[in-house]
ZAMARGU-4260 file (C-alpha; in steps of 0.2 Angstrom, whole numbers, plus 5000, padded with zeros to 4 digits):
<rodrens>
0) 5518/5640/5447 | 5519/5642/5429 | 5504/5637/5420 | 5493/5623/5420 | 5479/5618/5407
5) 5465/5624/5411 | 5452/5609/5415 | 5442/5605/5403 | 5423/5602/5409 | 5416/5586/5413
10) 5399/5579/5402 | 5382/5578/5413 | 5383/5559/5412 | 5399/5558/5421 | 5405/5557/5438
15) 5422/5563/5442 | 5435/5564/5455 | 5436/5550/5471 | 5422/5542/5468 | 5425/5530/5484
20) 5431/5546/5495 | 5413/5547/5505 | 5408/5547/5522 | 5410/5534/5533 | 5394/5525/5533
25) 5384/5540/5531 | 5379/5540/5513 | 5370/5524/5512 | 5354/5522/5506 | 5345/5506/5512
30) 5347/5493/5497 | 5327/5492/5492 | 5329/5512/5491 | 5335/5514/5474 | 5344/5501/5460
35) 5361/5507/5456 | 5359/5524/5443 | 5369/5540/5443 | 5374/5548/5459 | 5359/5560/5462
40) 5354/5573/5474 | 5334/5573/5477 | 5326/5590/5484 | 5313/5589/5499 | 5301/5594/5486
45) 5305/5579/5475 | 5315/5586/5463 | 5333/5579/5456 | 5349/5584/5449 | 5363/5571/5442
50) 5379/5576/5454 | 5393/5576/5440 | 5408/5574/5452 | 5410/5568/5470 | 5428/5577/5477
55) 5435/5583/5459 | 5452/5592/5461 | 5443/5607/5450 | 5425/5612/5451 | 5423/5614/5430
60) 5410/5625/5420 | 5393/5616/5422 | 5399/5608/5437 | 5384/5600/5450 | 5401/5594/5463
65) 5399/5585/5482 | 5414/5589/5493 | 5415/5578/5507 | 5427/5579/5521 | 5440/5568/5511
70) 5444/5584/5501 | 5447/5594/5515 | 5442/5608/5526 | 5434/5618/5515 | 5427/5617/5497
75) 5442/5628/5490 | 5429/5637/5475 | 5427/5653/5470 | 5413/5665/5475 | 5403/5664/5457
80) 5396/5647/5460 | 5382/5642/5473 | 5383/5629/5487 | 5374/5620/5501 | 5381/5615/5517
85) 5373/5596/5522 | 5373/5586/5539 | 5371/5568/5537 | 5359/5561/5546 | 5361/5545/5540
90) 5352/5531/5527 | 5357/5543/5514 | 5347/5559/5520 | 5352/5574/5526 | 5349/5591/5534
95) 5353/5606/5523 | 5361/5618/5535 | 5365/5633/5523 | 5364/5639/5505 | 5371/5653/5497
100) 5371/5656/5478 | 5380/5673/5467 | 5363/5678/5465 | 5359/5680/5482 | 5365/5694/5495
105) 5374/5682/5507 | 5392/5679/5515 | 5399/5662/5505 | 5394/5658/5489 | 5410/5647/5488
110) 5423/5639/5499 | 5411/5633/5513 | 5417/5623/5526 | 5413/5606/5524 | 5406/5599/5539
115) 5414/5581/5548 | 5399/5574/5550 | 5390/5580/5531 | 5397/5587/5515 | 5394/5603/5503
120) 5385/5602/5485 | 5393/5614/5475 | 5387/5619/5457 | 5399/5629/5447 | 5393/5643/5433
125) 5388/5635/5417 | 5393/5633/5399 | 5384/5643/5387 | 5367/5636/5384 | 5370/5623/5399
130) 5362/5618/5413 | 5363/5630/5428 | 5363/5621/5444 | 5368/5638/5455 | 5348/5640/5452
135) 5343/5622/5459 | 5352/5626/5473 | 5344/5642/5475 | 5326/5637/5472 | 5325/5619/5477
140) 5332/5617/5493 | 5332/5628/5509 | 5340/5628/5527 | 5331/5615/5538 | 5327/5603/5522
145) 5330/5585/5523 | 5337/5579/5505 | 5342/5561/5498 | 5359/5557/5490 | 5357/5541/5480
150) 5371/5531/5472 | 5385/5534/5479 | 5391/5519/5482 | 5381/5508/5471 | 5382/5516/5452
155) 5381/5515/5435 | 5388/5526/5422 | 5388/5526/5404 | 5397/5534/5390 | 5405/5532/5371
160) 5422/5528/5366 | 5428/5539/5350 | 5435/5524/5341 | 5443/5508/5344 | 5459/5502/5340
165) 5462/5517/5330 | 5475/5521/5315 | 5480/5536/5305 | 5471/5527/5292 | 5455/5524/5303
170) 5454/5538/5315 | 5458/5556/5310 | 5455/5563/5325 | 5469/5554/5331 | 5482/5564/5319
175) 5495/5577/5323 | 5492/5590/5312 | 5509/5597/5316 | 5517/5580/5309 | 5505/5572/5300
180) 5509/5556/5308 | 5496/5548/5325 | 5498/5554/5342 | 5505/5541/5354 | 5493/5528/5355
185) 5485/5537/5339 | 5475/5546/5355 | 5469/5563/5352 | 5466/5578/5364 | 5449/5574/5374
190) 5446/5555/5366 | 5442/5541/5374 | 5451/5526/5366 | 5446/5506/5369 | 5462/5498/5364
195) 5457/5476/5361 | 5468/5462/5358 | 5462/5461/5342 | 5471/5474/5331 | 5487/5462/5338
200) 5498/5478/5347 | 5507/5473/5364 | 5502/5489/5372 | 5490/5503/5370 | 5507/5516/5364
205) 5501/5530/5374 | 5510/5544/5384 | 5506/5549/5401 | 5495/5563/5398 | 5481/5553/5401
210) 5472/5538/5412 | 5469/5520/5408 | 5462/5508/5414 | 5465/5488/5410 | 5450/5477/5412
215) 5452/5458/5411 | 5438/5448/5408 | 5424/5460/5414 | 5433/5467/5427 | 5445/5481/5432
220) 5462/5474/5437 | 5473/5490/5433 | 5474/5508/5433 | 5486/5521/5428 | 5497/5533/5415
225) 5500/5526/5398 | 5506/5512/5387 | 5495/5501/5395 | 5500/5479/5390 | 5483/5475/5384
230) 5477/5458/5388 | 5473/5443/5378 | 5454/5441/5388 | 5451/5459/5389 | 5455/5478/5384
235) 5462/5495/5389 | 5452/5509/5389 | 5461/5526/5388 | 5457/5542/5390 | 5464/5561/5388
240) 5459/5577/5399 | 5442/5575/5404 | 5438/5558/5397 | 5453/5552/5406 | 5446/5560/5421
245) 5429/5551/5417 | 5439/5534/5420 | 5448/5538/5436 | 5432/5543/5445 | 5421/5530/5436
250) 5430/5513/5436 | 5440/5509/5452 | 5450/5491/5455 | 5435/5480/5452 | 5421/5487/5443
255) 5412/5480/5430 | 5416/5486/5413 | 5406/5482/5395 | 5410/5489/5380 | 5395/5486/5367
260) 5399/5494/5350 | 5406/5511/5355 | 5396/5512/5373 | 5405/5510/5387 | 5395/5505/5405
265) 5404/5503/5421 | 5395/5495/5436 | 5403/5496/5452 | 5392/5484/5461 | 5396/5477/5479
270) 5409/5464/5471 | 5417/5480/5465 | 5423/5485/5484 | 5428/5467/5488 | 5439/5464/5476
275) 5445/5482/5477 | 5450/5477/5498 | 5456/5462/5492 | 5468/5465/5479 | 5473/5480/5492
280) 5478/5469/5504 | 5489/5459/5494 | 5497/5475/5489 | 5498/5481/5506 | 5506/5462/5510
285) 5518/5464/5495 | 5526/5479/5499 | 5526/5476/5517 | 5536/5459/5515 | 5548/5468/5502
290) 5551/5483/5513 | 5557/5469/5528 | 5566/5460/5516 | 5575/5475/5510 | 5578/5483/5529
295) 5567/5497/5525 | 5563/5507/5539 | 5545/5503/5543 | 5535/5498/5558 | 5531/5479/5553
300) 5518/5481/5569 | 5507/5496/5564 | 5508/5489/5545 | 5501/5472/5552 | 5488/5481/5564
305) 5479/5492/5549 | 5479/5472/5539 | 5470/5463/5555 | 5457/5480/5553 | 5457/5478/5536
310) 5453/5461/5536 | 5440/5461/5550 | 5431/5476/5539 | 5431/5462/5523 | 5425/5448/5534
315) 5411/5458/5538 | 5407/5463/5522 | 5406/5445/5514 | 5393/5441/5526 | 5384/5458/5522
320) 5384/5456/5504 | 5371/5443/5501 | 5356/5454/5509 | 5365/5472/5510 | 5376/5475/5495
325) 5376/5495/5503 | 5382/5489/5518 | 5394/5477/5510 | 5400/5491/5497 | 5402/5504/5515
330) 5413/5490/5526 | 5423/5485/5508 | 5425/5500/5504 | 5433/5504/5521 | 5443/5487/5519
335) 5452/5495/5507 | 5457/5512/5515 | 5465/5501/5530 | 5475/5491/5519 | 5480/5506/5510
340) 5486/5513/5525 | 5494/5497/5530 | 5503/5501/5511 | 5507/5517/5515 | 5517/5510/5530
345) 5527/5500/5520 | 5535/5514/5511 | 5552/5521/5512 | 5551/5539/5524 | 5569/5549/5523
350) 5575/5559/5538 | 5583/5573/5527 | 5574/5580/5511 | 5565/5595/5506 | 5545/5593/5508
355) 5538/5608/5500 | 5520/5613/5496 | 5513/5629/5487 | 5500/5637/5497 | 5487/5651/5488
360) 5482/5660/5504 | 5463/5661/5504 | 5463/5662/5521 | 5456/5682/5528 | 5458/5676/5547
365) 5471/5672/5559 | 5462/5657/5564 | 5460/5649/5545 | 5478/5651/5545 | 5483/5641/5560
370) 5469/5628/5554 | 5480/5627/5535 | 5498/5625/5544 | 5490/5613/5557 | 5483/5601/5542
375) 5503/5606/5533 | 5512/5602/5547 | 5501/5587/5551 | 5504/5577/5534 | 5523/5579/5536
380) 5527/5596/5524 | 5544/5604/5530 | 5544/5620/5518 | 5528/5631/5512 | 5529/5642/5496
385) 5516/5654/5502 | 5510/5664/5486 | 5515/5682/5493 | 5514/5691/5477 | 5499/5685/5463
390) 5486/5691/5451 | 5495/5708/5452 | 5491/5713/5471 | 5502/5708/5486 | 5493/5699/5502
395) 5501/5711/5514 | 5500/5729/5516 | 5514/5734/5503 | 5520/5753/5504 | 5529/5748/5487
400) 5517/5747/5480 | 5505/5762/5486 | 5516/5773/5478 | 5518/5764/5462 | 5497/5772/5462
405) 5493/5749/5464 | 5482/5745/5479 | 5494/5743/5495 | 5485/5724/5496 | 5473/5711/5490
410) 5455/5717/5492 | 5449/5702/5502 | 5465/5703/5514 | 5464/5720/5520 | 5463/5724/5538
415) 5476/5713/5546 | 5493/5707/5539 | 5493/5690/5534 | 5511/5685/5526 | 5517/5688/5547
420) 5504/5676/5555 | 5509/5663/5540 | 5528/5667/5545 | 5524/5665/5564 | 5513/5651/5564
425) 5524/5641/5551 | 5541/5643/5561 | 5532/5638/5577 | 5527/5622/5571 | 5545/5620/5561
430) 5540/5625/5543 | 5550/5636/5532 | 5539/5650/5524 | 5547/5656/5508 | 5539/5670/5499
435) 5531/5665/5482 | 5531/5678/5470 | 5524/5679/5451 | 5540/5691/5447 | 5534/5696/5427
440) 5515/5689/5426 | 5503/5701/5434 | 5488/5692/5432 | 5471/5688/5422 | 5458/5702/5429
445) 5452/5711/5413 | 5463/5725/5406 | 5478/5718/5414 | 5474/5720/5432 | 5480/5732/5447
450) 5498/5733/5441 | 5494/5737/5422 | 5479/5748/5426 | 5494/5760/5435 | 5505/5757/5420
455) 5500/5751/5404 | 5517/5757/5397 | 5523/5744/5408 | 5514/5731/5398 | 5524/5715/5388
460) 5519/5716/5369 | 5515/5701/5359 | 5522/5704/5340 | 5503/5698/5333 | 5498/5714/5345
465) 5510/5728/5338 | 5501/5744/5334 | 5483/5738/5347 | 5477/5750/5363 | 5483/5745/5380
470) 5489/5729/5388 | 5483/5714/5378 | 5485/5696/5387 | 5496/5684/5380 | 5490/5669/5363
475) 5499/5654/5373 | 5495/5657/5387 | 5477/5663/5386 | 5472/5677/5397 | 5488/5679/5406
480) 5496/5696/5407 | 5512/5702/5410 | 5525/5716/5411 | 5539/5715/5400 | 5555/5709/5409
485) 5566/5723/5400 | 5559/5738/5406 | 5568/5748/5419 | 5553/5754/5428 | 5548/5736/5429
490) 5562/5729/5436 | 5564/5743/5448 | 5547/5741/5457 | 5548/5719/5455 | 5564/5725/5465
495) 5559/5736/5478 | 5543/5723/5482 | 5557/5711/5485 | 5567/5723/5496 | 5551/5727/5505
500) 5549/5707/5509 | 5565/5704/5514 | 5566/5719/5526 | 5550/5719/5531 | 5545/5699/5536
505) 5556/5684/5543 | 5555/5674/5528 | 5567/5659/5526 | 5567/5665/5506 | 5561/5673/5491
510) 5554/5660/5479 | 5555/5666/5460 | 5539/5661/5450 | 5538/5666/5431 | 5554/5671/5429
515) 5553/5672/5413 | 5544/5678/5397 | 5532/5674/5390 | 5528/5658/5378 | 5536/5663/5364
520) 5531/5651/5352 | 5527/5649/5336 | 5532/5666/5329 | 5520/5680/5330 | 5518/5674/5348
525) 5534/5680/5355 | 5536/5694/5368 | 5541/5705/5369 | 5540/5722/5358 | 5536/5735/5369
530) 5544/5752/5362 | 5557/5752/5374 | 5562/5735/5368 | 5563/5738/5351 | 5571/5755/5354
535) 5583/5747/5365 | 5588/5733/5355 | 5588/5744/5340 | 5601/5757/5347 | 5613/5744/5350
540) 5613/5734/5335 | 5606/5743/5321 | 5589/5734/5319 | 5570/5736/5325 | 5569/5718/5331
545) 5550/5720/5326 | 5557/5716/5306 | 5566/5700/5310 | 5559/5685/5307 | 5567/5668/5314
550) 5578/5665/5296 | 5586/5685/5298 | 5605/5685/5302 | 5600/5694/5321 | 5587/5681/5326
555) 5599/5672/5337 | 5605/5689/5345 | 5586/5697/5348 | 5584/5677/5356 | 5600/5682/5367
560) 5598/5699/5371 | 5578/5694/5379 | 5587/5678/5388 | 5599/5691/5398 | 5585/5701/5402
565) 5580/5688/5413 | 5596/5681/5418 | 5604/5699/5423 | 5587/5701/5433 | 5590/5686/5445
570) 5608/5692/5447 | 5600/5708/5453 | 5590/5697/5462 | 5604/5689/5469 | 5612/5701/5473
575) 5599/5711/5485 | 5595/5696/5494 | 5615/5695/5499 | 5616/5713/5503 | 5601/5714/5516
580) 5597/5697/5520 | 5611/5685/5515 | 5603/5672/5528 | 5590/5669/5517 | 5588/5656/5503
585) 5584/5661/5483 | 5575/5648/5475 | 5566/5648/5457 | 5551/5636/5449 | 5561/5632/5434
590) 5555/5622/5420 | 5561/5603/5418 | 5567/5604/5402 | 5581/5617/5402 | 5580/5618/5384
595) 5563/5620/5382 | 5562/5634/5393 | 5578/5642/5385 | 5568/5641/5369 | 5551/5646/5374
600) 5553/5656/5386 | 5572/5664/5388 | 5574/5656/5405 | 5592/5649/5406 | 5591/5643/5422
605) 5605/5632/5419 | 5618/5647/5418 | 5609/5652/5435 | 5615/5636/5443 | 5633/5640/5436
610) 5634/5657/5441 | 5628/5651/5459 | 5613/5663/5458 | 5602/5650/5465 | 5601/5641/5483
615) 5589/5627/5476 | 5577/5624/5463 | 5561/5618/5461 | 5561/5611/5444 | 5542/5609/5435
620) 5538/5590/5431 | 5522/5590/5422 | 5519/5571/5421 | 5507/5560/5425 | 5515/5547/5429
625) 5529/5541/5442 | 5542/5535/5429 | 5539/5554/5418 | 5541/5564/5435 | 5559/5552/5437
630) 5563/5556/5422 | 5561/5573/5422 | 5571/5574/5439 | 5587/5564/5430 | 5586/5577/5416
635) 5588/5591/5429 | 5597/5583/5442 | 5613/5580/5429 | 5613/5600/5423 | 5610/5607/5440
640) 5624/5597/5450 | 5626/5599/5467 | 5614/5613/5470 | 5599/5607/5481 | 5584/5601/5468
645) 5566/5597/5474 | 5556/5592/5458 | 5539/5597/5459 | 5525/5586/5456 | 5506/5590/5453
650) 5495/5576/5459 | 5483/5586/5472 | 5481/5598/5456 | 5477/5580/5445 | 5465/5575/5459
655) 5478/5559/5457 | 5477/5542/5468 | 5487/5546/5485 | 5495/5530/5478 | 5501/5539/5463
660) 5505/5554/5474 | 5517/5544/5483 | 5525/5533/5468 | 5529/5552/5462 | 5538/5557/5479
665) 5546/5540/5478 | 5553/5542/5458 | 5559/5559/5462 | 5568/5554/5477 | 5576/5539/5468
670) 5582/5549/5452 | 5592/5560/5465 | 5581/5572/5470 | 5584/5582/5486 | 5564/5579/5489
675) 5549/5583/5481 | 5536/5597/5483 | 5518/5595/5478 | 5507/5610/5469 | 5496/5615/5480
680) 5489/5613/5495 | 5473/5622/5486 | 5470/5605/5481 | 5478/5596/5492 | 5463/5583/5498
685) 5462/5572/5513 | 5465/5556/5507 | 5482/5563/5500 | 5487/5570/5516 | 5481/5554/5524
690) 5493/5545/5514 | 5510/5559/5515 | 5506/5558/5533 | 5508/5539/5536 | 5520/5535/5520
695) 5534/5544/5514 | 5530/5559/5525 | 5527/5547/5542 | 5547/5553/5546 | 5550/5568/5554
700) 5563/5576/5543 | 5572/5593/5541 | 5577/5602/5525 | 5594/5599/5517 | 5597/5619/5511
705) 5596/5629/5528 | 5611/5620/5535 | 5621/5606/5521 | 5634/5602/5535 | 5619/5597/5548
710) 5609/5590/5536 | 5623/5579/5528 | 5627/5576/5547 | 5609/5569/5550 | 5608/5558/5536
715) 5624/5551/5538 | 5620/5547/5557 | 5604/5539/5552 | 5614/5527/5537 | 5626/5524/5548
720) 5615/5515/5561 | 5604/5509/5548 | 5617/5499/5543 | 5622/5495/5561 | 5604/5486/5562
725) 5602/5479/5544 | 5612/5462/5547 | 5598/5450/5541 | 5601/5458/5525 | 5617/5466/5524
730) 5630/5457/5536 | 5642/5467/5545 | 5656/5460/5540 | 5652/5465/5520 | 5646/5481/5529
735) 5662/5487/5537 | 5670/5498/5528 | 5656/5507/5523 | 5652/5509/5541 | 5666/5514/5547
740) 5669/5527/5535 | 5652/5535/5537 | 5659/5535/5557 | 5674/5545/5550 | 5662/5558/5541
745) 5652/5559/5555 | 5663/5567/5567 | 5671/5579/5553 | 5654/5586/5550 | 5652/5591/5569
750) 5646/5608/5573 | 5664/5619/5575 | 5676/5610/5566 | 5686/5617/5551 | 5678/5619/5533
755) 5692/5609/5526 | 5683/5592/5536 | 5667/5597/5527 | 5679/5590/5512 | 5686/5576/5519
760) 5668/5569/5522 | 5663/5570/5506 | 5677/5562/5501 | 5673/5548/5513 | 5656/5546/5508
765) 5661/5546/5489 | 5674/5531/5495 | 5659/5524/5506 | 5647/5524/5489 | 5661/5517/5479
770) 5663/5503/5492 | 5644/5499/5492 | 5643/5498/5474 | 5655/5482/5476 | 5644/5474/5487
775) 5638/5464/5475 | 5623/5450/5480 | 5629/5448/5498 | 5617/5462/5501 | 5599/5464/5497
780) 5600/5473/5482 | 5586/5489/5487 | 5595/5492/5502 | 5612/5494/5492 | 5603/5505/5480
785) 5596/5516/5494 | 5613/5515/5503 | 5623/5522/5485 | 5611/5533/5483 | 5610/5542/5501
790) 5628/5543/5500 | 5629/5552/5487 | 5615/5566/5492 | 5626/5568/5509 | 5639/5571/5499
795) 5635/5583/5490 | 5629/5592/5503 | 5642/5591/5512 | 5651/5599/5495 | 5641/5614/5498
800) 5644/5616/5516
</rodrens>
């Protein structure tokens, strides 16, 4: 995917990530053991080290990390870290089964397997002049140790707000310098804000690039994205990057939260976990009623069975709590995950819609990849973008590029071919591979990597970097290089890689990553004047577009000629794939905002959609929230039309709530689109998979693009006798039409039957939506919204058939 910011590293006092994602009562340590403190890991030799995060979604410089089967199979770090492999034992001690550090000579520095019945402490490399924890796992524990991991459940953690109740006038730091006026919320970059009633503002004015939390009285009643009320008895405390990270893996739904001048101390204490499992069953109650109420397809029996378990778990805990607070923070804690699947139950789980996940393959074995598409299949996904072409190398044995003098395949990967087992392994349990490619970025490796060590002529140029030796990696986007998207050699070899992959593999499609330039902003930044782009340019209109500046007559046209640059790419895109494979899909990760990526970067996706270049898109939505991520999806949905859209959303990358993962999945599907797909499975952890699996993912469901007249078919069917059962709140007779004309499209979308029926169902549902929309209050208002909202998917769809 395009790119992310990078994360920022954590302080040594903190302790981020899902801090409640622990082993099920395994990490206890008996209550007289230790008073609640920072999470620590004790060596058999007595020695400690503060653990900085428990399951973060990105192992940061100066990192000391505990994975534990709630993030996944395996750590999922790189190889210039340190870890050790741990088996509970119980009572908080385990056995060390394995370490391995970079400064050893020994198989997995990084990316361990974590066990079922333990976890892996992972230390990252360090900051300059920070602490090195590779080097306290190396010389302080050893296979066949028995260690201690204190405060996990039962914590404390401290840290300092940078100003309270902040102004332009108060708080500097808080400024844009770009405007001169406060960012939202008067928040800046890496600040943590307490926001009280007493400066007399309704809310906090934040965005969503961030995390709050709101504590009422002393305790933690919400958590979330921005803009937060702030109550009368309390305040919100709001942080940005890695301070907003401090938060979510700090102050769950019940801790106990002081602020004393600019300190902030969070307790989560026993009482913590009890009223976290009871304000999650009232959730879980909420929602289930609602989703009844509405004729929401949901299993009212399984939702109440994971409530009677949940409740049984907090009955227990009450009675612990008194003498065992551990025990009673383990069986509330517990509490809370039942009733969250019990919430998970309740939500809405469609039988048609695009599920796609981004895969990184670091997989070097048949059997990991079964294990990966067993875990993706598992939690619902229908469609995997499996990164086929990245940091310059492809993961299969390319001949392409053997003679192009680049190595035929990823170092790590040589020896068998995995790109096939993905393919075969995916289709045999229903999932759509589709080849992910970085089309013009080639990677961060020094010196530009395999593709620009072969050809540094090949190389993009930044206009600040004019006149320098060899490939130089981009300002913006720091570290990144790439070949500039003009050059015939360039396109000829991105070209024949593609050829190669649709000849050579049984993808379902070719998935267009960085199809693009560039950022290209401010100026001096641009991309790209390589010699054969200025000389190109130049010969046509009389200038060397090196001399232009954004107020020269010839801006507008040097702006143009780089945008058909990529726009006449994807037509040669297109046009390959219908030549040799025209059963296959072409898809793009476009940017939300289709002005922002026309101005930044030259990618007019939006003339892609016109010119029917494009079988469906993924469009990039950044946010942090569900109502950005909807938003975002509106935007996109309006310019794209009928083309098939599944936005993308990036809560595994965030390390975000799988509650928050699924209110994404949930905006994106009510602002129209055809589905969502989540970045990445790398990050992926268990609890979000727990929560795809039994929420919105719990349906089996096929993808809308591999065959609109069967997919439109499918969901029509599956309204139709929706309706048929809704009566307690939608009664037949108000129904009828609606029903009836969904019958009527139904059997013109059978399998054999002319192309002009495909139009006379869309015309019925568009009557059928029409209808709906005048049912007025003699139907539950949700299920009226759903119904208009379905019809109109299946009939665009049914458009494209």
């Amino acid at each position: 995917m395009s790119r992310m910011p990078t994360p920022t590293p954590l302080r040594r006092i903190t302790v981020a990530g899902i801090a409640g994602a622990l082993l099920l009562g395994l990490t206890a340590v008996p209550a007289a053991a230790a008073d609640p403190g920072l999470p620590t890991v004790v060596a058999a030799d007595g020695s400690t080290a503060t653990i900085d995060a428990i399951n973060p979604s990105s192992r940061a410089a100066g990192m000391l990390a505990l994975y534990t089967p709630d993030a996944g199979a395996e750590t999922k770090t790189n190889a210039f870290g340190g870890e050790a492999v741990l088996r509970a034992l119980g009572g908080g001690t385990y056995e060390v089964l394995s370490v391995c550090t970079v400064f050893d000579a020994c198989p997995k520095p990084g990316n361990n397997t974590i066990p079922a019945d333990g976890a892996v402490l992972s230390a990252s490399p360090p900051e300059a002049g920070g602490t090195d924890d590779r080097r306290f796992i190396r010389d302080r524990l050893r296979a066949g140790d028995r260690v201690q991991l204190r405060n996990l459940l039962i914590r404390t953690a401290t840290t300092t707000v940078t100003a309270t109740d902040p102004t332009a006038a108060s708080h500097p730091g808080g400024i844009d310098p770009a405007t001169g006026q406060c960012f939202p919320g008067c928040r800046g970059a890496e600040q943590l804000i307490a926001y009280t009633s007493a400066a007399g503002r309704p809310t906090t004015g934040t965005n969503d690039f961030g995390y709050e939390i709101t504590v009422t009285g002393d305790r933690v009643t919400a958590r979330g994205g921005g803009n937060s009320a702030i109550p009368a008895d309390g305040f919100v405390l709001s942080g940005h990057g890695s301070r907003g990270s401090w938060l979510e893996g700090n102050a769950p739904l019940g801790a106990k939260v002081t602020l004393d001048g600019d300190t902030v101390t969070v307790e989560v204490d026993a009482q913590s976990y009890l009223l976290g499992a009871e304000r999650a069953a009232a959730t879980a109650r909420t929602a289930s009623t609602a989703a009844v109420a509405s004729c929401l397809a949901v299993d009212p029996a399984s939702i109440d069975t994971a409530l009677a378990e949940s409740a049984s778990l907090l009955d227990r805990a009450r009675t612990a709590a008194a003498t065992d607070p551990e025990r009673a923070a383990e069986l509330a804690r517990d509490a809370t995950r039942r009733a969250d699947v019990a919430g998970y139950r309740a939500r809405e789980s469609r039988p048609v819609e695009g599920r796609g996940l981004w895969v990184r393959p670091i997989e070097t074995t048949p059997e990991q990849i079964r294990a990966s598409l067993d875990r993706i299949a598992a939690a619902g996904f229908n469609m995997v973008f499996l990164e086929t072409v990245w940091g310059g190398y492809t993961i299969y044995p390319s001949g392409v590029a053997e003679r192009a003098g680049i190595p035929a395949q990823r170092p790590e990967m040589r020896g068998f071919d995995p790109l096939k087992v993905w393919i075969d392994e995916a289709h045999a349990r229903g999932v759509e591979l589709h080849a992910w490619t970085h089309t013009f970025f080639v990677g961060i490796e020094a010196g530009g990597g395999p593709v620009l060590k072969a050809h540094p002529e090949w190389a993009a140029v930044e206009r600040e970097d004019v006149g320098k030796t060899g490939p130089q990696p981009s300002r913006m986007e720091p570290g990144y290089f790439w070949v500039d998207p003009a050059i015939p050699a360039v396109r000829a070899h991105v070209l024949a890689t593609y050829d190669e992959i649709l000849r050579g593999y049984d993808v379902d499609g070719l998935h267009l990553d960085y199809i693009r330039y560039p950022v290209s902003l401010p100026y001096g930044a641009d991309f790209s004047y390589s010699s054969y782009s200025r000389q190109t340019f130049a010969a046509t209109h009389g200038v060397d577009p090196y001399t232009l500046d954004p107020q020269s007559p010839l801006w507008a046209t040097w702006n143009a000629w780089r945008e058909e640059r990529i726009t006449t790419f994807v037509d040669e895109v297109r046009a390959l794939q219908r030549r040799i494979a025209g059963d296959r899909k072409l898809s793009a990760a476009v940017f939300a905002d289709p002005t922002d990526g026309l101005s930044k970067k030259f990618q007019n996706w939006g003339a892609w959609v016109d010119d029917d270049t494009l079988d469906f898109l993924t469009g990039m939505s950044f946010g942090t929230s569900a109502g950005s991520v909807g938003q975002d999806t509106a935007v996109m949905r309006e310019r794209v039309g009928d083309v098939p859209l599944y936005t993308a959303t990036y809560g595994p990358l965030r390390g975000s709530s799988p509650d928050l993962v699924l209110d994404q999945v949930q905006a994106v599907n009510d602002a129209d689109s055809d589905g969502a797909a989540l970045f990445a499975y790398n990050q992926l952890n268990a609890r979000q998979q727990e929560a795809l699996r039994e929420g919105s993912f719990r349906t089996p469901s096929v993808v809308p693009h591999a065959d609109h007249r069967a997919a439109a078919l499918r969901g029509v069917t599956a309204l139709r006798d929706g309706l048929t059962r809704a009566t307690a709140c939608a009664p037949a007779a108000v129904t009828a039409e609606v029903r009836a004309r969904l019958t009527a499209a139904a059997a013109l979308l059978r399998p054999g039957l002319p192309p002009a029926g495909v139009a006379a169902a869309a015309d019925q549902l568009e009557k059928a939506a029409t209808a709906a929309g005048g049912w007025g209050t003699r139907v539950q208002p949700d299920l009226t919204r759903r119904t208009i909202r379905d019809l109109r998917m299946y009939a665009r769809w049914a458009e494209l058939a």
